[in-house]
Structure formats: structure tokens, C-alpha cells
BALOBA-1460 file (C-alpha; in Angstrom, 3 decimals):
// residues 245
<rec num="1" residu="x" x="-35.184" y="13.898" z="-78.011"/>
<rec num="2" residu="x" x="-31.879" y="15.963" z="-78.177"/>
<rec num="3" residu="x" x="-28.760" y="14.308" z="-76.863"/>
<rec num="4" residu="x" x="-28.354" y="17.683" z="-74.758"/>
<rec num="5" residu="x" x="-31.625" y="17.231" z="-73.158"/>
<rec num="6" residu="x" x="-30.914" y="13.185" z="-72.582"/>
<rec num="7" residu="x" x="-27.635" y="14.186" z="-71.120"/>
<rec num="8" residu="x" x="-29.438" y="16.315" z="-68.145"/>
<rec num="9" residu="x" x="-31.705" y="13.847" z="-67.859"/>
<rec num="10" residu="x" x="-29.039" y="11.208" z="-67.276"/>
<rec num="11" residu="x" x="-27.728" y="13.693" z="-64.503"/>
<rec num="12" residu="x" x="-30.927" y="13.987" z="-62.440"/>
<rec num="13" residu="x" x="-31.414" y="10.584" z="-62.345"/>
<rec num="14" residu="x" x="-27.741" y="10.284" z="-61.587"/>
<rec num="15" residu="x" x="-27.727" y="12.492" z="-58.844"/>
<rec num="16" residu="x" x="-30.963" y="11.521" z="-57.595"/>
<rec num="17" residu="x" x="-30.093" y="8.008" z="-57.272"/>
<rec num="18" residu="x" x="-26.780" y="8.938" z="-54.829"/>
<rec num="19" residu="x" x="-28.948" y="10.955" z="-52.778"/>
<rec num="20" residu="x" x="-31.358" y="7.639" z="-52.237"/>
<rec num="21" residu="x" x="-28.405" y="5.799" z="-51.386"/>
<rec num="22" residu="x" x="-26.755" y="7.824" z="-48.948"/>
<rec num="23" residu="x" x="-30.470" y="8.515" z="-47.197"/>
<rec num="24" residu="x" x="-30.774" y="5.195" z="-46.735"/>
<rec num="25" residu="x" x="-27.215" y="4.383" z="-45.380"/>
<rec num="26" residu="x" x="-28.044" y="6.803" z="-42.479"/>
<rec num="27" residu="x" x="-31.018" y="5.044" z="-41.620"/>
<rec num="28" residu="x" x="-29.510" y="1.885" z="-41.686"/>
<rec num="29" residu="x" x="-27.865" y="0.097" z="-38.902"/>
<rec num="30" residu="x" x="-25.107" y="1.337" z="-40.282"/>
<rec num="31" residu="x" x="-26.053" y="4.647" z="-38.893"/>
<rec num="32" residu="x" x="-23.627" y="3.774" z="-35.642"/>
<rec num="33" residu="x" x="-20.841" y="4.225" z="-37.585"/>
<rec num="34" residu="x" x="-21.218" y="8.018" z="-37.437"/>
<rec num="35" residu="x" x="-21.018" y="7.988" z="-33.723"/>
<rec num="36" residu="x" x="-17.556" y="9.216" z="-32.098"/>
<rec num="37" residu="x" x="-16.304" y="6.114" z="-29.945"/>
<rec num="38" residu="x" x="-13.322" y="6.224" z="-27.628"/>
<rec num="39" residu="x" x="-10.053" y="5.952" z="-28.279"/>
<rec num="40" residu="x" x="-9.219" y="3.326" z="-25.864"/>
<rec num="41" residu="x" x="-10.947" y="-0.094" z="-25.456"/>
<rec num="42" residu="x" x="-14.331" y="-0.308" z="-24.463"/>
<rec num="43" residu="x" x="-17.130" y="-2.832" z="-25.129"/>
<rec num="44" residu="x" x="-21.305" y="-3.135" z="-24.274"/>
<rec num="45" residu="x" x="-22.840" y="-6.395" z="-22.570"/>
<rec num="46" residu="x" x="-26.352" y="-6.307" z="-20.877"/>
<rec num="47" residu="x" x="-26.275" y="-3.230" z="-18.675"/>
<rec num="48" residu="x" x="-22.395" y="-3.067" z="-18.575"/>
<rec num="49" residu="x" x="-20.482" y="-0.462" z="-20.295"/>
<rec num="50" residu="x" x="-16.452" y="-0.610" z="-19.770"/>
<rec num="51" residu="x" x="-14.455" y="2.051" z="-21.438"/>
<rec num="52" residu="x" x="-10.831" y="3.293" z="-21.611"/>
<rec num="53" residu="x" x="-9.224" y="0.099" z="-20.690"/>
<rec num="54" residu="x" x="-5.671" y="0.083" z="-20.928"/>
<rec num="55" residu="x" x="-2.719" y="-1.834" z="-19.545"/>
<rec num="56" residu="x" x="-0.546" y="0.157" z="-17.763"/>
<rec num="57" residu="x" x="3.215" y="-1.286" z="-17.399"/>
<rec num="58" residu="x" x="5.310" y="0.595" z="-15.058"/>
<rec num="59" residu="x" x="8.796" y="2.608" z="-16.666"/>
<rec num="60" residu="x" x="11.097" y="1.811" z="-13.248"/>
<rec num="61" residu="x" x="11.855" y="-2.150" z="-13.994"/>
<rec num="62" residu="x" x="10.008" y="-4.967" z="-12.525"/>
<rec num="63" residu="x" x="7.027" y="-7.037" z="-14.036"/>
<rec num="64" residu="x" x="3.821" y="-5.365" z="-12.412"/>
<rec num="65" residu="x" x="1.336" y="-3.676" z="-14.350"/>
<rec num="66" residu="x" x="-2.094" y="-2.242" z="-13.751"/>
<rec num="67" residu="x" x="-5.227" y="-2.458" z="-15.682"/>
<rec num="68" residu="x" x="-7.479" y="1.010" z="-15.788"/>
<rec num="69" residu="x" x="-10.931" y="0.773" z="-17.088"/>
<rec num="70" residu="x" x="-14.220" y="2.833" z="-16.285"/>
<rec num="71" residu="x" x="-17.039" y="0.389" z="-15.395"/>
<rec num="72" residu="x" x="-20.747" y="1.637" z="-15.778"/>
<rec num="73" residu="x" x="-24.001" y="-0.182" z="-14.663"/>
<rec num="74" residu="x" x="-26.800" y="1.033" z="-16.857"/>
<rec num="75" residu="x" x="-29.061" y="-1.308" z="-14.648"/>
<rec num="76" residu="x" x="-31.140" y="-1.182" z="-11.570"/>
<rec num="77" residu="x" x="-28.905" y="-3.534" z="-9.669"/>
<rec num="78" residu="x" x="-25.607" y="-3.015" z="-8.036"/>
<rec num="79" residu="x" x="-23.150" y="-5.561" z="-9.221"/>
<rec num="80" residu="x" x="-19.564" y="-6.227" z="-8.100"/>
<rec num="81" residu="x" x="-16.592" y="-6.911" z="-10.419"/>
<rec num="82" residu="x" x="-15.386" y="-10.106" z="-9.267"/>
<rec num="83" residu="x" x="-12.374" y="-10.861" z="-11.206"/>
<rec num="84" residu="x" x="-10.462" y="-9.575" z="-14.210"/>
<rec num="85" residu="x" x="-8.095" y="-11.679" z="-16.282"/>
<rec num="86" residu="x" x="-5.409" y="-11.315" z="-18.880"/>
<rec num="87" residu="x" x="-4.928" y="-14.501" z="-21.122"/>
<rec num="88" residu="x" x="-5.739" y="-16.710" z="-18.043"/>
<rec num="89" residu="x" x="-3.577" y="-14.715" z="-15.510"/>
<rec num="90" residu="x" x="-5.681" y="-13.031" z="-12.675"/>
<rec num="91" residu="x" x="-5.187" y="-9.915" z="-11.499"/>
<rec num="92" residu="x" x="-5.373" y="-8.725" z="-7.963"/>
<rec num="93" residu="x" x="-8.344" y="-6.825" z="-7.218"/>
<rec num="94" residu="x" x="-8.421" y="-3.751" z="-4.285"/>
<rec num="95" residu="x" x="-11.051" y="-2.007" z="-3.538"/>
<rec num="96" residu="x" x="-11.200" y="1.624" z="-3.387"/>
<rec num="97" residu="x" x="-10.285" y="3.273" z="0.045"/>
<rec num="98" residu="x" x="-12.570" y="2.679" z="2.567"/>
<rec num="99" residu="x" x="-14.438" y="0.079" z="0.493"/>
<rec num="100" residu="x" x="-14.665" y="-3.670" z="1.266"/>
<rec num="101" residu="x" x="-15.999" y="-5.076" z="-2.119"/>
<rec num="102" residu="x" x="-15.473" y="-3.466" z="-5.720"/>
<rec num="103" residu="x" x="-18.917" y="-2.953" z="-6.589"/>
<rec num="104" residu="x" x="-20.754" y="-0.859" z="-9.519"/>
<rec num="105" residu="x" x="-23.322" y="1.007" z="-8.459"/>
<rec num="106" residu="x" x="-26.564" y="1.169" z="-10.340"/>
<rec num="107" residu="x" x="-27.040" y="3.793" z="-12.319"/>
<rec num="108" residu="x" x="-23.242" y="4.472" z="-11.734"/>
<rec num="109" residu="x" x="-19.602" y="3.353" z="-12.085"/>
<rec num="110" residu="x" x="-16.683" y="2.282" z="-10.592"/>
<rec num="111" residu="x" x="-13.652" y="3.801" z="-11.502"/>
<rec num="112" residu="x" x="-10.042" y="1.143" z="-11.874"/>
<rec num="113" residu="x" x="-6.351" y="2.934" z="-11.345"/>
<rec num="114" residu="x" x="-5.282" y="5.769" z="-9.706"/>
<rec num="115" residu="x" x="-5.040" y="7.524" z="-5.773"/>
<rec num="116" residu="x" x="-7.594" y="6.299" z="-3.596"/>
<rec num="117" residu="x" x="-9.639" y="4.144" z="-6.387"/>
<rec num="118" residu="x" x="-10.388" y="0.191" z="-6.728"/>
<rec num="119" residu="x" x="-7.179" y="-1.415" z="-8.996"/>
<rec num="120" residu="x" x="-6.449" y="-4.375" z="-10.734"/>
<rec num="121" residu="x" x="-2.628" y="-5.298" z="-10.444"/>
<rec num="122" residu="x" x="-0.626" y="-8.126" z="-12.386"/>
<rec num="123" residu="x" x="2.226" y="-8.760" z="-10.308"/>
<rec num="124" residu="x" x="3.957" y="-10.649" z="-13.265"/>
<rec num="125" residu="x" x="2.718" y="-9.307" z="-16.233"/>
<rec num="126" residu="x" x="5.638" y="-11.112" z="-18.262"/>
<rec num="127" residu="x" x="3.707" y="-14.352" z="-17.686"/>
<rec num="128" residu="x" x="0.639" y="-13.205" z="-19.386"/>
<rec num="129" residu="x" x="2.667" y="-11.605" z="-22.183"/>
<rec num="130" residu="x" x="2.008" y="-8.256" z="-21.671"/>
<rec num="131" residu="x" x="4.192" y="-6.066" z="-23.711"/>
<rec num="132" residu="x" x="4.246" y="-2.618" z="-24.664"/>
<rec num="133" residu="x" x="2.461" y="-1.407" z="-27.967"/>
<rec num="134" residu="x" x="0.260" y="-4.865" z="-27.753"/>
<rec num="135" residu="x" x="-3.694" y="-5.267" z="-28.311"/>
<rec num="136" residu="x" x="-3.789" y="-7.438" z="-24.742"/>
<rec num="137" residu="x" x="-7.007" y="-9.279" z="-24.188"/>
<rec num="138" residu="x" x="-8.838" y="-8.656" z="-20.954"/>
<rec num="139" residu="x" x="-11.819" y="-10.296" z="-19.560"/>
<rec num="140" residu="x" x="-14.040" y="-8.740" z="-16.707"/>
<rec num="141" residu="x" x="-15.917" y="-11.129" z="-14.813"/>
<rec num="142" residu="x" x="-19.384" y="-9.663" z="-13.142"/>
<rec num="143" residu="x" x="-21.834" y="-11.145" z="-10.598"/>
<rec num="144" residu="x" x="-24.653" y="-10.712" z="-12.918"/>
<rec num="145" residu="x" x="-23.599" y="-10.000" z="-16.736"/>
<rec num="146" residu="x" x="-20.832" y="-12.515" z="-16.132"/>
<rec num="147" residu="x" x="-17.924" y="-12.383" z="-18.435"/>
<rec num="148" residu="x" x="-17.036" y="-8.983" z="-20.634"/>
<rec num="149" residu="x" x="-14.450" y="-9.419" z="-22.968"/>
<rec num="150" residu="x" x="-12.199" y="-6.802" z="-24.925"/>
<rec num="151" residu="x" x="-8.756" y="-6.500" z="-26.127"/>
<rec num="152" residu="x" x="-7.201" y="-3.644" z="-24.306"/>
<rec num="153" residu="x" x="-3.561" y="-1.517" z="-25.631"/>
<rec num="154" residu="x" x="-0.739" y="-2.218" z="-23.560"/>
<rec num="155" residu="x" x="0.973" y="1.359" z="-22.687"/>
<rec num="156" residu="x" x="3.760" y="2.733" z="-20.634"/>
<rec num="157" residu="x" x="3.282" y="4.306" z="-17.055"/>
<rec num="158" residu="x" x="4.316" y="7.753" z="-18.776"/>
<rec num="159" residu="x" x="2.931" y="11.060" z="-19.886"/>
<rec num="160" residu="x" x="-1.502" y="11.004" z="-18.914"/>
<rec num="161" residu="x" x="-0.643" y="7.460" z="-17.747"/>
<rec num="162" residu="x" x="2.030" y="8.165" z="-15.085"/>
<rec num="163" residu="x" x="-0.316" y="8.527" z="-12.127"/>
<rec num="164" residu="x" x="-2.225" y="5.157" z="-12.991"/>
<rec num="165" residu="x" x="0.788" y="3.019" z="-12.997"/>
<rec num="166" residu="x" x="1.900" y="-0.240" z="-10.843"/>
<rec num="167" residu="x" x="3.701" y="1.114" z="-7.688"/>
<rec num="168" residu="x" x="6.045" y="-0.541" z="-5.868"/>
<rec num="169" residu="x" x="5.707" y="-2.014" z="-2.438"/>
<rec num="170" residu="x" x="7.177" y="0.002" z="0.831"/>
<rec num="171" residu="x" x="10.546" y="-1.728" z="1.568"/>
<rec num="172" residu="x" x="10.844" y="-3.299" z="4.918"/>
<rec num="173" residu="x" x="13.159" y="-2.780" z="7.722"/>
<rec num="174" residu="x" x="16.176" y="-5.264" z="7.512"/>
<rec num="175" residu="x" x="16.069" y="-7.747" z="9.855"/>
<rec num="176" residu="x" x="19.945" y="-7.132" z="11.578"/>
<rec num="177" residu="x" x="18.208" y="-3.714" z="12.046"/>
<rec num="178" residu="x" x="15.400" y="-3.329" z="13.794"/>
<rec num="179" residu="x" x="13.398" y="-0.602" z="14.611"/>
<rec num="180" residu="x" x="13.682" y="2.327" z="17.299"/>
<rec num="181" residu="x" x="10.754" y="1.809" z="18.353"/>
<rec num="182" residu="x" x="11.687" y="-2.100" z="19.206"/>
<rec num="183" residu="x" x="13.524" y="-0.834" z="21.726"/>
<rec num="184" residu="x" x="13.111" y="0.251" z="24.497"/>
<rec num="185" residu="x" x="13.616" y="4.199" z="25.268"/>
<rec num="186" residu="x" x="15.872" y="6.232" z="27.611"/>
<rec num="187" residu="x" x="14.429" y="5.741" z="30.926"/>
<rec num="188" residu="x" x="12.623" y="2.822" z="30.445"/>
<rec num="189" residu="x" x="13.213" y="-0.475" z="31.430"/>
<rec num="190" residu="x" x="12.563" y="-4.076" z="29.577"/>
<rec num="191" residu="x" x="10.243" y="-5.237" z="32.758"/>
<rec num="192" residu="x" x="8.577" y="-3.929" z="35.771"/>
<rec num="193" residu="x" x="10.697" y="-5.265" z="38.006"/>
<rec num="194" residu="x" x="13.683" y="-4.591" z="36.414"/>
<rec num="195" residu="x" x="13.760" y="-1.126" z="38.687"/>
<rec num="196" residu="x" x="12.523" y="-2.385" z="42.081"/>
<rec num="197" residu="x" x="15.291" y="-4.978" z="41.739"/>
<rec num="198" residu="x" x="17.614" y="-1.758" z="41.124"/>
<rec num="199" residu="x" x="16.227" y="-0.103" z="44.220"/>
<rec num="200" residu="x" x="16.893" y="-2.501" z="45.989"/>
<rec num="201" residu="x" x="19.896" y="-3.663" z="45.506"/>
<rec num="202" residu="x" x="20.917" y="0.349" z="45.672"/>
<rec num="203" residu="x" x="19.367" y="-0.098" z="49.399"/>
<rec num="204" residu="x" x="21.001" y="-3.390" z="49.953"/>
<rec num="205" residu="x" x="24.581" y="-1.602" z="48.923"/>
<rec num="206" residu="x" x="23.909" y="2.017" z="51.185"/>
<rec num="207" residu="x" x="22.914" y="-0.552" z="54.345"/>
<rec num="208" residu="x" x="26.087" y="-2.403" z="53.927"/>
<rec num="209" residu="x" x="28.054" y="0.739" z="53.709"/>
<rec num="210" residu="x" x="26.774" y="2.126" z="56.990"/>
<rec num="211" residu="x" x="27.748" y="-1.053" z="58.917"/>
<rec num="212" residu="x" x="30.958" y="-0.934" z="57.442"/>
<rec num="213" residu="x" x="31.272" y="2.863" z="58.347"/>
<rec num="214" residu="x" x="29.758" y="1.918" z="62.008"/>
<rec num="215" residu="x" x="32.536" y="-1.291" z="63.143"/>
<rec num="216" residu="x" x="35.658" y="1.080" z="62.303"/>
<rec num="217" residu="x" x="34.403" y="3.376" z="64.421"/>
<rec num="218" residu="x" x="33.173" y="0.710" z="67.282"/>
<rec num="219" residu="x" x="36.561" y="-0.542" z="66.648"/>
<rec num="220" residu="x" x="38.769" y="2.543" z="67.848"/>
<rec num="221" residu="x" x="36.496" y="3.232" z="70.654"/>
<rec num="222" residu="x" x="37.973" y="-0.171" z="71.769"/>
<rec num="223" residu="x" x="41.589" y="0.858" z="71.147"/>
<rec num="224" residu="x" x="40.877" y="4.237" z="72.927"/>
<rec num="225" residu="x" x="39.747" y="1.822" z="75.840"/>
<rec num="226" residu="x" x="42.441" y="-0.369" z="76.172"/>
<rec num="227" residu="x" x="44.646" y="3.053" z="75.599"/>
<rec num="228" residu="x" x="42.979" y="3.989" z="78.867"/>
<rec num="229" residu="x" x="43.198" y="0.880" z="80.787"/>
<rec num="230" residu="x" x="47.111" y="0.754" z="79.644"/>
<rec num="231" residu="x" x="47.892" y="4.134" z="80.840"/>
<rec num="232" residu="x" x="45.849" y="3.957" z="84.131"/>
<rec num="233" residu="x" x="47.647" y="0.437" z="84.934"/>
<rec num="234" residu="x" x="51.181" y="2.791" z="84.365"/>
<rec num="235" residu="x" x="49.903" y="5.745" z="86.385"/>
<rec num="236" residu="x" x="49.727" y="2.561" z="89.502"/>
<rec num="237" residu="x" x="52.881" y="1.493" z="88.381"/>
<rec num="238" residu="x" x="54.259" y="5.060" z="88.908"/>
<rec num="239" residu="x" x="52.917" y="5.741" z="92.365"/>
<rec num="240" residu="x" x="54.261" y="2.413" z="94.258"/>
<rec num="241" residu="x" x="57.540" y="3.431" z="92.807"/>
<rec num="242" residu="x" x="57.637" y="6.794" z="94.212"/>
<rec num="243" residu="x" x="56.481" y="5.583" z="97.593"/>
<rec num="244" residu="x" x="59.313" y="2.683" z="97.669"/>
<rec num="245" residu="x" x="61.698" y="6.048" z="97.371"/>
């Protein structure tokens, strides 16, 4: 045999050989590997799927963060998401608005962060180490899977993440100054009987006037008497003089 004719032999078999093996690496279990995954965190137990979990630490000081995750129930069960945990410190769990329990839906989701949604909030985040830039680790507790672990990126409440961010509680009044509403308006008064006690003492004061207006009065039509009396008692005094002359 030639050595040009071995030499294309050699490069059949060569090529046929890589075409074996790369046949057989797609049929493999490594054949996942092709699939696109999401950026963010996400991990598979039972019929739970949780994706794009991130820590989200708020960019206006304090220690809060928030913990934003998609939860999916491939099953035929609702379950609820019971508790979720960052290196033994538990997060406070709300449920969405108008919901009482933060539940996943069979055959659907339940969404964590942003307006009107269930969230997860670390009120001090510093004590379970979260930092920005770190792989965090994050465990979701559910009634029926149980425990789903996953280590989650720690990122800044800025840019796609600003809406999903801790907020800050709504300050309260100051005690040394309270309210308007505390107080009582114009026109009102403290008690109901603050006003009939006003009437009446306005009654007691216009009754007291009118005596008071009513003895001066009594009182010159006595001096007008004994004006009368005097001069009539002169008038006598007059006459028996003028019949002495």
C-alpha cells in the first residue's frame, strides 16, 4: 500500500472517530450542558423550581436587605413557603397584598420582591454577613419539599434592582407633637357636657344681670318716694306759716 493512500486512510478513521465521540457526548447526560440556564441562582428539588434569587442590599444606609426569587410548583399540590434563611438568620416573610399565607400555587408560582408581591426582608443583614459582590447561601424551607438550598449573589438596590430593594419604614409622629387630628377641632368641645355647662353658666350670668339692672331701678323709685313725701311734708309746712301771717 502507498504511504499516500495510508495517509487518507489514517484521516477517515481520524475524522470518523471525532464524529463518534462528539455523537455520543450529546446523548450523554452530559447533554444538559447545552441548555441555556439563568444567570442568577436557581436550583430543582421535587416539584420546586426557584430561579433568579438574589440578595438585594439597599444603596441609602442601614442594614436591611431583601431576598427576590421566583418560586414554581411543578406539582399538583399547593405548598406554602414557610421560611427562608441566610446562614442561620431568618428573614421576615409578607405575603403579597391581600394574601394571608405565601403559598405556591400548583401548577404556578409565587413571585418574592417588588410592589404589591410576597417579600423576604433581613432587617440586619450585617449579622448574616451579607455583603455586596458575595455568593450568599440561602435556604427555602417548604411545607412539602422541605428545605431548598442555593447560594444566591449579593447585589446593590441599583439599576434592574432598584424597585426590589429593602424600603424603609414610615417615620412616626414625635411624641412632643402630636397629631391634628388628636385634637380636637374648631367648634368642638373635649366632652358633651362641656357646652351645656357653657350654656348655662351664660344663663346663670344674663339672670344675674337683670336683677342687678332691676334693684337700681327699684331703688330710685324709693328715692323719688321719699322725694315726694319730703316735699309734700314742706308744702304743710308752708301753708300753717302763711295762715299764722
Amino acid at each position: 500500500m502507498s504511504s499516500s493512500l495510508r495517509r487518507g486512510t489514517l484521516a477517515a478513521s481520524t475524522l470518523a472517530l471525532a464524529v463518534a465521540t462528539l455523537t455520543a457526548c450529546g446523548a450523554g447526560n452530559d447533554a444538559q450542558t447545552l441548555e441555556i440556564k439563568p444567570d442568577n441562582a436557581a436550583a430543582h428539588v421535587g416539584d420546586i423550581k426557584i430561579q433568579n434569587v438574589n440578595v438585594v442590599t439597599g444603596t441609602k444606609g442601614g442594614d436591611a436587605a431583601t431576598v427576590t426569587a421566583r418560586v414554581f410548583n411543578e406539582g399538583k399540590k399547593d405548598q406554602t413557603l414557610e421560611a427562608v434563611t441566610l446562614k442561620g438568620t431568618r428573614a421576615k416573610l409578607s405575603p403579597a397584598k391581600g394574601e394571608k399565607k405565601l403559598v405556591v400555587p400548583a401548577g404556578g408560582s409565587l413571585m418574592l420582591g417588588g410592589k404589591n408581591n410576597a417579600a423576604a426582608l433581613l432587617e440586619d443583614a450585617k449579622a448574616a454577613g451579607v455583603k455586596d459582590g458575595n455568593a450568599q447561601p440561602v435556604t427555602f424551607d417548604l411545607s412539602s419539599t422541605g428545605a431548598v438550598k442555593l447560594r444566591a449573589t449579593v447585589v446593590p438596590a441599583t439599576h434592574a434592582y432598584e424597585s426590589v430593594g429593602p424600603t424603609s419604614k414610615p417615620s412616626q409622629s414625635p411624641s412632643g407633637s402630636p397629631d391634628e387630628s388628636a385634637s380636637p377641632g374648631e367648634g368642638q368641645s373635649e366632652s358633651p357636657g362641656a357646652n351645656g355647662g357653657g350654656e348655662n353658666a351664660d344663663r346663670a350670668d344674663d339672670a344675674n344681670n337683670a336683677d342687678n339692672a332691676d334693684k337700681p331701678g327699684r331703688g330710685q323709685e324709693a328715692q323719688g318716694a321719699e322725694g315726694g313725701a319730703g316735699a309734700s311734708s314742706d308744702a304743710g309746712d308752708a301753708s300753717g306759716a302763711h295762715a299764722g301771717h
